[in-house]
C-alpha positions in Angstrom: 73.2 -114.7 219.6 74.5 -111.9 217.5 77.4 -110.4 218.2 77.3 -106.4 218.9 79.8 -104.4 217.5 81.0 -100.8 218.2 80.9 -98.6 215.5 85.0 -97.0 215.7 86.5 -93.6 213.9 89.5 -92.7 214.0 91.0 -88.9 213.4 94.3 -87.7 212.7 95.3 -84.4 213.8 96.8 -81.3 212.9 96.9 -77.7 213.9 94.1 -76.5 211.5 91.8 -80.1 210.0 91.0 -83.5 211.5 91.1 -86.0 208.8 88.5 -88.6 210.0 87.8 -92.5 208.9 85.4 -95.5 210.0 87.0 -98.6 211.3 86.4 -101.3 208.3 84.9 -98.8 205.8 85.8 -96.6 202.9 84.5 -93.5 203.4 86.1 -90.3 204.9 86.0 -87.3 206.1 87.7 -83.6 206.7 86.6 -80.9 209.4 88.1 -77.9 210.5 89.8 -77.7 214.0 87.9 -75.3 215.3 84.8 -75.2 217.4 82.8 -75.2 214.4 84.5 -77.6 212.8 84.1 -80.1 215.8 79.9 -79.9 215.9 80.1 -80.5 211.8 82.3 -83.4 213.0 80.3 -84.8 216.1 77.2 -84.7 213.9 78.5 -87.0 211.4 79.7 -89.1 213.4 76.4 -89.4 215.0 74.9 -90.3 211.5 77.5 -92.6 210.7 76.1 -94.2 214.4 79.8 -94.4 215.6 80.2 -94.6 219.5 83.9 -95.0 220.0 86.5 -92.2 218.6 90.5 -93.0 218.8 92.6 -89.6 218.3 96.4 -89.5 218.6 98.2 -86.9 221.0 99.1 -84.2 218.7 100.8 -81.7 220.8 98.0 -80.4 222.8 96.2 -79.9 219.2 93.5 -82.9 219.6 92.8 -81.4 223.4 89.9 -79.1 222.0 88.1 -81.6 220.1 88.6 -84.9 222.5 87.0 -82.4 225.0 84.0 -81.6 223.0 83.9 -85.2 222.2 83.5 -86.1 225.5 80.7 -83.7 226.6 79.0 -84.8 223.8 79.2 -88.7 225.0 81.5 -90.4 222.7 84.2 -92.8 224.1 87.6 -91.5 223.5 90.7 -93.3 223.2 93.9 -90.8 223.2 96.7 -93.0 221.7 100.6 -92.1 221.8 102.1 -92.0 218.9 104.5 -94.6 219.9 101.1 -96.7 220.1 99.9 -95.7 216.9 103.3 -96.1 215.0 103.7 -100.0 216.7 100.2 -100.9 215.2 101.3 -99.7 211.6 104.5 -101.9 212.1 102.6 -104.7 213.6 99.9 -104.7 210.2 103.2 -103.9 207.9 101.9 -100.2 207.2 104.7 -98.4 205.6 103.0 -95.6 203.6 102.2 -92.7 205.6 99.9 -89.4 205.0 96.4 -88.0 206.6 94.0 -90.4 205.5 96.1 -93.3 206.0 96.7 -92.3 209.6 93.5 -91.8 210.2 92.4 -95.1 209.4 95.4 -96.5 211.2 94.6 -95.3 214.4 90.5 -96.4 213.6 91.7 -99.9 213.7 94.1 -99.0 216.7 90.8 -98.2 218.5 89.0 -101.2 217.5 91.7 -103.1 218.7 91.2 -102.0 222.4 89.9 -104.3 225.0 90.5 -102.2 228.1 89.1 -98.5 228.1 90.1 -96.3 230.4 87.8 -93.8 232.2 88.3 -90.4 231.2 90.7 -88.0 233.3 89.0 -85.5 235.7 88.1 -82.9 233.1 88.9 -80.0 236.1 92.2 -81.1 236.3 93.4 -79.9 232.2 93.5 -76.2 233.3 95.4 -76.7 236.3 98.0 -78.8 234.0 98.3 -76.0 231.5 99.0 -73.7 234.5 101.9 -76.3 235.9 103.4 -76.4 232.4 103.5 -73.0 232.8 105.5 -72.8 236.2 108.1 -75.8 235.1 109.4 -73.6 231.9 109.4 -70.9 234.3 112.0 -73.4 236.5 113.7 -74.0 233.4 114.4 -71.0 232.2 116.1 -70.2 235.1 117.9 -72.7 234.9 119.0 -72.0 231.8 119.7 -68.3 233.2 121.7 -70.0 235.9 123.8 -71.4 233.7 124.6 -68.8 231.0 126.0 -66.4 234.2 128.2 -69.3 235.3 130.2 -69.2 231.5 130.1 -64.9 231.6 132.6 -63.2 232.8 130.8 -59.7 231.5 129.7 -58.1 234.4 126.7 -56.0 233.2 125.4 -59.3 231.5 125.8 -60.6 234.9 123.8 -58.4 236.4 120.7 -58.4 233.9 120.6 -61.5 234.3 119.9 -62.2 237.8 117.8 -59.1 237.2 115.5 -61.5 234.9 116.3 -64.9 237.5 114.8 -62.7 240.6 111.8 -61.3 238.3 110.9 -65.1 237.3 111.6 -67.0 240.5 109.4 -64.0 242.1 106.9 -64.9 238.8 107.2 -68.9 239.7 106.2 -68.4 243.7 103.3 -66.0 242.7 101.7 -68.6 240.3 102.3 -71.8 242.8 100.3 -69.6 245.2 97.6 -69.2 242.2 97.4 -72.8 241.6 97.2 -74.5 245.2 94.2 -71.4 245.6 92.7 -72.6 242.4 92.7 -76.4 243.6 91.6 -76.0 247.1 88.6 -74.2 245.6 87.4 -77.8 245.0 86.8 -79.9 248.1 87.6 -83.2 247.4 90.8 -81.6 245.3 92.0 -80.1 248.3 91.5 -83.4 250.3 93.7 -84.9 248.1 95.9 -82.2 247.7 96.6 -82.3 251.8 96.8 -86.0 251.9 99.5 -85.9 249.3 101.1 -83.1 250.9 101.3 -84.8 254.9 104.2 -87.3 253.3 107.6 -86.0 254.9 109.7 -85.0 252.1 106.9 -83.9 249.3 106.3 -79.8 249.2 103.4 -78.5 248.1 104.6 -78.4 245.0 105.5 -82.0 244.8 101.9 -82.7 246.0 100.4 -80.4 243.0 102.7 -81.8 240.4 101.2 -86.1 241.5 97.7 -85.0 242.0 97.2 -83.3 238.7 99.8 -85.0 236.2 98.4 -88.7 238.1 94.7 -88.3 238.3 94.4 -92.3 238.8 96.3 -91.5 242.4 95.0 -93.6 244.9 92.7 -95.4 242.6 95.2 -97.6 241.0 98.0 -100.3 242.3 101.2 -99.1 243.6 102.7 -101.0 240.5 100.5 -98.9 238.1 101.0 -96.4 239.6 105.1 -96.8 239.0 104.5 -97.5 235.8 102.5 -95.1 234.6 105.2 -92.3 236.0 108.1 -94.5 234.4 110.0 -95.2 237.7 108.9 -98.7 237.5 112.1 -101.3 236.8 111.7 -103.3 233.9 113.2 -107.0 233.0 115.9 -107.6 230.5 116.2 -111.1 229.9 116.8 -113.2 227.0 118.1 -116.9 227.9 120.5 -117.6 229.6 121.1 -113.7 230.0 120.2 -111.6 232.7 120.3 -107.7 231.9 120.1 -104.7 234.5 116.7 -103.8 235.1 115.6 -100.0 233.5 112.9 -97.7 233.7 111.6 -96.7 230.4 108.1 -94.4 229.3 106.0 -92.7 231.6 105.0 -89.6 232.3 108.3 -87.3 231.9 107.0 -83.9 234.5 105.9 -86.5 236.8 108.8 -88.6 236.4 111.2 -85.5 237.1 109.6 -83.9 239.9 109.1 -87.2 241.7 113.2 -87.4 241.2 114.1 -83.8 242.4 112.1 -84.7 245.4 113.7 -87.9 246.3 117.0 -86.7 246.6 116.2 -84.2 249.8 114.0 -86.6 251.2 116.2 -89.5 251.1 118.9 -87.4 252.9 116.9 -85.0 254.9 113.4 -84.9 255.5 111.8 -88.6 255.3 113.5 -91.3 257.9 112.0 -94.4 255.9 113.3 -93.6 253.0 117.0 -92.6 254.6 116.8 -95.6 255.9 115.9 -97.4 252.6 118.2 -95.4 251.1 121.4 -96.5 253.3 120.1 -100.4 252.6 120.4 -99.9 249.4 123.4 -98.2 248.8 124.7 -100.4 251.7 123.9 -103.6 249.3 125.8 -102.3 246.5 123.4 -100.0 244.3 124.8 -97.2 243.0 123.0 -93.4 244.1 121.0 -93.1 240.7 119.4 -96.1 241.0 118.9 -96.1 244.6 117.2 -92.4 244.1 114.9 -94.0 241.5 113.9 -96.7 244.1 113.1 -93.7 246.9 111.3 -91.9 244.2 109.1 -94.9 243.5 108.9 -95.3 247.7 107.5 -91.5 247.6 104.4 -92.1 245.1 103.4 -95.5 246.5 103.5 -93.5 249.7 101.3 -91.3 248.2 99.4 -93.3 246.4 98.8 -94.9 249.7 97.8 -92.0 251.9 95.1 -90.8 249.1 93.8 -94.7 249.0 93.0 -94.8 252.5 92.2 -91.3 253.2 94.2 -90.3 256.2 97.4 -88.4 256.2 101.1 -89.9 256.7 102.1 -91.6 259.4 105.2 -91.3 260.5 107.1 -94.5 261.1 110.3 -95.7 262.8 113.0 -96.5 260.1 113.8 -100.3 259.6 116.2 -102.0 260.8 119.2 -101.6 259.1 120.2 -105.7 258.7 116.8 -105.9 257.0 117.0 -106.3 253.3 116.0 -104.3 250.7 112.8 -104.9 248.7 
């Protein structure tokens, strides 16, 4: 029988042209990034018979055209550069410009054997909107910090004048985006599921349902993974190294973290409990925080899996041991 074969591009790109090239063939291709640019693009790939497109995260650059893509029925594989860059090592690529990237990460998407379904395409706006609302958080932090160094007191004052105009900025667009969510039903389901865990806010429960759109779909070990809290081995012979979390999805990562801490003092008795154990058995309180932050999205992964809300459990016993 003969084998079938799917027709792969591959595109590089930057802020104003897509550099394009077929897995296995010679010829190329340039297109504007613009909406223009991306029907000239979709209709040659459609001559060219191509059913599977690989495009590397560009900063937000490639979103336009992986979105048009899509609608328009093509398979799309969005690589990390990190991906992209192992491949070239791994085939001994060392020279480096548009074209050649291009057809790099064409043979990067022939190479897959697992695609992915594509993300809930609802869910981009509200990201774009989070983004927003976490550089508002961290530019008051930064605020926060410049008044602790000043000792000029009308500095001072503008200061917190700009701190109490963003953090009223920040409240006013969380109350925006849990409105905009709980416009959509099943969103909102998911939104309240996430939300019933003791110990995740509301805007805990945003940040996991839109930067994790695989919640409650996927293994609690995926899940982990994919939000870089999952602990990874070390070994080499006889040695045995600590185990570290590494990758990941960095917002995720950090809002899961800043959670953990008042719910594994406060708010959640498991994960005091499992807290205690741990620090009990001799981890030290970054790691153990880590741990209660992995606890807190398998709980939610969990809750959204089965479809009813948190149930609230005694704590363990305290001569149990840690898992």
């Amino acid at each position: 029988m003969a084998k079938r074969i799917t027709m792969c591009a591959g595109i590089d790109t930057g802020k104003r042209k897509l550099d394009v090239a077929l897995d296995g063939g010679s010829e190329r291709f340039q297109a504007d990034n613009t909406p223009d640019g991306h029907k000239v693009l979709v209709e040659w790939l459609r001559q060219h018979k191509i059913k599977r497109v690989g495009i590397e995260a560009s900063g937000g650059y490639e979103q336009a055209v992986v979105a048009e893509l899509r609608r328009q029925r093509f398979v799309v594989v969005v690589f990390q550069p990190a991906q992209v860059r192992a491949y070239g090592v791994f085939q001994l690529q060392r020279a480096k410009n548009d074209k050649i990237d291009a057809a790099l990460i064409a043979a990067c998407t022939a190479a897959v054997k697992k695609i992915h379904a594509a993300p809930d395409p609802r869910l981009q706006p509200f990201a774009e909107h989070l983004t927003m609302i976490d550089q508002i958080t961290e530019d008051i932090a930064r605020l926060k910090n410049r008044i602790e160094s000043c000792r000029n007191m009308r500095l001072q004052k503008l200061w917190k004048e700009d701190i109490a105009r963003l953090a009223k900025r920040e409240r006013v667009e969380l109350k925006a985006l849990a409105a905009a969510i709980r416009e959509h039903r099943d969103l909102a389901k998911r939104l309240a599921l996430i939300n019933s865990i003791d110990g995740i806010g509301l805007k805990t429960a945003m940040v996991i349902l839109v930067r994790m759109p695989e919640i409650g779909q996927i293994t609690r070990e995926q899940a982990a993974a994919l939000a870089g809290i999952a602990p990874y081995d070390d070994d080499s012979g006889d040695r045995s190294g600590a185990r570290q979390i590494a990758g990941g999805r960095d917002r995720l990562r950090r809002a899961l973290f800043a959670a953990a801490f008042p719910a594994s003092f406060r708010w959640n008795p498991q994960l005091i409990a499992f807290y205690g154990r741990l620090t009990r058995a001799g981890k030290e309180h970054k790691r153990a925080l880590i741990a209660c932050a992995r606890k807190l999205l398998i709980f939610a992964n969990t809750v959204v899996a089965r479809g009813t809300p948190w149930q609230k459990k005694l704590p363990e016993v305290a001569g149990i041991p840690a898992t």
